[in-house]
N, C-alpha and C positions, 0 to 999 in steps of 0.2 A: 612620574609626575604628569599628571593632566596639563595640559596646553590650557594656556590661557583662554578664556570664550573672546570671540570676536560680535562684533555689531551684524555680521554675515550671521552667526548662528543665534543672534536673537531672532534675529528678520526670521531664518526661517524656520525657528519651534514656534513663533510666533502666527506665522503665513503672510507676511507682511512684505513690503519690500526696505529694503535701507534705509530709503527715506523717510518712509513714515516712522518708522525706530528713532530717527533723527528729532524729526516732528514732535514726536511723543514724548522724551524725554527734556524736549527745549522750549514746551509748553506753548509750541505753535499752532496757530487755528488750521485745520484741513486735516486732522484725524478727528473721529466719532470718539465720544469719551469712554465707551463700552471696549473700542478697538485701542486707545490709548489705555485704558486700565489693564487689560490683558496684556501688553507691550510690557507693560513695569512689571506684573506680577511675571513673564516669562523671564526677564534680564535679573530680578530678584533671586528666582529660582537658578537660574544659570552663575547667578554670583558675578555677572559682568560689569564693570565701570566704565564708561567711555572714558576715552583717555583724555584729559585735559590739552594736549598741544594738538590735536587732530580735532577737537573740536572750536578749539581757536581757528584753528587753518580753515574749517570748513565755514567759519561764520564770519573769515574776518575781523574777527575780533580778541582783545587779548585776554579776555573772561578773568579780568583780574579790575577791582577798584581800590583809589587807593585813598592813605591820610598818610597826611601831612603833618607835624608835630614840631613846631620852635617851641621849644621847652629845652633846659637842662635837664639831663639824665637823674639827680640827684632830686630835683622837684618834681619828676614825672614820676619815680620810682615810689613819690609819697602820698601820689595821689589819686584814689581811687574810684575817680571819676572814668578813668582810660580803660582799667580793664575790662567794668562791667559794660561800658558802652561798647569795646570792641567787642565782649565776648556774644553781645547781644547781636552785633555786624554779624559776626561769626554761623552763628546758629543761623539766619535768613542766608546768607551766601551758600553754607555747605549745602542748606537743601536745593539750592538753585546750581550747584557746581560750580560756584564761582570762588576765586579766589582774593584774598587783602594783602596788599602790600602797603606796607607801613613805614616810614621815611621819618625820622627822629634828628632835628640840625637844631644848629644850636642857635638860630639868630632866624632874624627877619631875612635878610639880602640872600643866605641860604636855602631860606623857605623859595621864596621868589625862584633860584637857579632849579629848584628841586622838579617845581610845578612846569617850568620852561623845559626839562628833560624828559620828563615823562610825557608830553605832549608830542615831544619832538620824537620822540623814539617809537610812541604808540605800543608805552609799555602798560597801560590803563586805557580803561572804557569811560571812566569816570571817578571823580572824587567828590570827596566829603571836604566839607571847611566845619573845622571848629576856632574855638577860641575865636569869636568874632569880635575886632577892633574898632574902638569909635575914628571912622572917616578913614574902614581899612578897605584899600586899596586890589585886595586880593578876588574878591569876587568880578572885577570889571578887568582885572589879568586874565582870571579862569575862561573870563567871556572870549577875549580878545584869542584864546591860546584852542577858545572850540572843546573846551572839554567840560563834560555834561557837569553839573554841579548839587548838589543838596548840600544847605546851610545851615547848620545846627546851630540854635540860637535859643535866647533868653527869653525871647517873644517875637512878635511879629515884627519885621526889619522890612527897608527899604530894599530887595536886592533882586536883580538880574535872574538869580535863580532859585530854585523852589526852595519853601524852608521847611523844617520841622522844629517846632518851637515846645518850652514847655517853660510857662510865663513863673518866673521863680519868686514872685515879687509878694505874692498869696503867704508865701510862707515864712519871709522873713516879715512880713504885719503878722501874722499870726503870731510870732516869736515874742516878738515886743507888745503885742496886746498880752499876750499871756502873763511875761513879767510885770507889766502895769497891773494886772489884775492881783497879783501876788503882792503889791506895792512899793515896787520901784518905781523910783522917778529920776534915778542919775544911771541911764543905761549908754553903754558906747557901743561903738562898732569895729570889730577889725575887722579891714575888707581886703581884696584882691588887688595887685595894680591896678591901676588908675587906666588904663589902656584896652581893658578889655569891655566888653559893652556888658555881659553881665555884672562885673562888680560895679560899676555904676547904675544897674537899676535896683542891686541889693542894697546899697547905701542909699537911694532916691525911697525904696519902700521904707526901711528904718527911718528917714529922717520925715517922711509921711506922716507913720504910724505915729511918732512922737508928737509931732506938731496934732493929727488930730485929737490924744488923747491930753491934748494944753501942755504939754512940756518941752522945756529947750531942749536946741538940739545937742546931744551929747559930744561928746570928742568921740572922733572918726581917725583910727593911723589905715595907710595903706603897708601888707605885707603882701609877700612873694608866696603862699596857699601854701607853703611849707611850714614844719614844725618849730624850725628853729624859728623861723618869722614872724610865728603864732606866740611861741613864750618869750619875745625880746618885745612884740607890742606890748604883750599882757602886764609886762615888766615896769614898763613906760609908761603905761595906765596907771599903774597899782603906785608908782612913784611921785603923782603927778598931788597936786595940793588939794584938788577936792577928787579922790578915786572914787571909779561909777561902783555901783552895789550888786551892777549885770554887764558881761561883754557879751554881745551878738556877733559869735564868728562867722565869716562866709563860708568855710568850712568846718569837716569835722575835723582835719587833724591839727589847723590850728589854734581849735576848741578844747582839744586833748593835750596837746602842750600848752594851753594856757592854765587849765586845771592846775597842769603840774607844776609850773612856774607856781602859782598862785601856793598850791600847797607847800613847796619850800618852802618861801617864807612864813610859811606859820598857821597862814589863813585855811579855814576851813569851807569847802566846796559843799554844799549850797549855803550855811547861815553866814561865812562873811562876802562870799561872792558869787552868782547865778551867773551859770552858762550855759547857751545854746549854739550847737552845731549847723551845720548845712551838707544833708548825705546821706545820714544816717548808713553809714560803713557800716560793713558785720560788725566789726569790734563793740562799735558806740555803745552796745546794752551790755555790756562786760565789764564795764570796767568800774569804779568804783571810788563816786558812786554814778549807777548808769549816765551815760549823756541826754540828755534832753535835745533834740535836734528836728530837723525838717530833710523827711524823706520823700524821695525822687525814685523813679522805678525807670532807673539807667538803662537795662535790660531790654527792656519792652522800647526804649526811644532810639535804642542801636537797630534793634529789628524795624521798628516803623523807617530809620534812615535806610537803612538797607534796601527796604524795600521800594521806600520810593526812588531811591539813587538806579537798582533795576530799572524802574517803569520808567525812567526818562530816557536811560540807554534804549532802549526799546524803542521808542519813542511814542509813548503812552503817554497819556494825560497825568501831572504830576501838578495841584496844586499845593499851596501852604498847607499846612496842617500841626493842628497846634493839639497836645497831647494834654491829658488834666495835669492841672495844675499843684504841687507838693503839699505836704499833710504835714502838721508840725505833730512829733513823737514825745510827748511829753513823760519827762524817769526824773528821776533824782538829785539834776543837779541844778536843778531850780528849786527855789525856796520862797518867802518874805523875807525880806530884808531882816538882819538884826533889829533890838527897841532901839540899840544907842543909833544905829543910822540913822530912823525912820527918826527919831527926835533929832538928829541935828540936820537933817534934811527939811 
């Protein structure tokens, strides 16, 4: 068996010394890009990896960033907002060597302890904050605790550290214009806890859109972005003495159990009730009949945090940056209203 290649035997197929090997592959100024190109293409050929704890040791640094997660297992397992944003994290780290560590508690106070040990330990370079809460407390912690920060948000925020925003509020007016254009005028909304700063500006856009297009504002319940939470609102709604003829969910999967809530009992998905998502999941064009929904390119806003969560560890220039804004995906499970609605409406 061939011995593992060493950073000595890039250095020297390469003619280089250590350092500049070092340089080269950690994207630092003081190698030629002609002499750093060669570097890669010889360690390519040699099949060499630096080793991840030898390049911490030599930089100081724990080449790991992290997130943080108060969610239950049961609601994060449903929602798939987490993997495509991590897998987007993923893809900008692995080409940079870096690593994610990912911390899953079940509560606030735990969050807090989580953020306090990994600071204390100097087990991360830096973290990501999601889920951002109205008048939350955690970004002026992260301050306090020195650990570099990017702020995944719904839009442009007041905070201490850089954000990466991508303004979601485009697409749920889009949603509810689209139903107004079809001819509803009793639309609701099932939104997110009350706690997080997005689901407050996706009920602030629906109850917008409504108001500009002259209509009252609908019934709004707060659920927990899970399925069961989705078809117990939609339940609620559908029970209530005047039922809306459209729910605008904050997501897609409480979009997908409301369908099917709504299908039990009898109703037929689009002519006695229109639904739109928030996500646009793989499944959403699947299913039947497809979701109607407003798509986000998760992917692409994991990479943008990513990278700019790098550039501040670095300590590069990392300002706001706000990503375009979501597409509403217009299928199947929008309609007109039935005649008997549109006449007793």
């Amino acid at each position: 068996m061939r011995p593992r290649p060493t950073i000595a035997d890039v250095a020297r197929a390469a003619g280089v010394s250590k350092g500049a090997v070092s340089f080269a592959l950690n994207d630092r100024p003081g190698v030629a890009e002609a002499t750093r190109a060669r570097i890669l293409a010889v360690a390519d050929d040699l099949g060499w990896t630096p080793s991840h704890r030898a390049r911490a040791l030599s930089s100081s640094r724990a080449m790991t960033v992290g997130l943080v997660l108060a969610r239950l297992p049961e609601t994060l397992s449903a929602d798939p907002f987490f993997p495509a944003f991590i897998g987007g994290v993923e893809a900008t780290l692995s080409d940079r060597g870096q690593a994610l560590l990912l911390q899953v508690v079940a509560d606030q106070q735990s969050e807090r302890r989580s953020y306090e040990a990994l600071a204390a330990n100097g087990r991360v370079d830096g973290v990501f904050l999601t889920d951002l809460r109205v008048d939350d407390p955690r970004p002026d912690l992260l301050k306090s605790l020195g650990l570099p920060t990017v702020v995944i948000a719904p839009g442009p925020v007041d905070s201490p550290w850089p954000v990466v925003a991508v303004d979601d509020r485009p697409g749920i007016t889009a949603a509810v214009e689209h139903l107004v254009s079809l001819g509803h005028r009793q639309i609701a909304h099932v939104a997110g806890p009350l706690e997080f700063v997005h689901t407050r500006s996706r009920r602030e856009a629906w109850a917008t859109a409504l108001q500009v297009a002259g209509l009252e504002e609908g019934p709004c319940l707060h659920a927990d972005f899970s399925p069961a939470g989705g078809a117990e609102a939609t339940n609620r709604l559908l029970d209530s003495a005047e039922p809306p003829t459209a729910i605008v969910f904050a997501n897609d999967m409480m979009a997908i159990a409301g369908m099917s809530a709504a299908q039990t009992r009898g109703l037929h998905v689009p002519d006695d009730l229109s639904v739109t998502g928030f996500d646009d999941t793989p499944i959403a064009g699947h299913l039947r009949p497809p979701l109607t929904t407003v798509r986000t390119d998760v992917v692409a806003w994991g990479r943008a945090a990513a990278d700019a969560l790098l550039r501040l560890i670095d300590g590069g220039p990392c300002l706001d940056l706000s990503l375009p804004s979501p597409q509403l995906v217009v299928r199947a499970s929008t309609a007109a209203p039935s005649l008997a609605e549109t006449d007793s409406a």
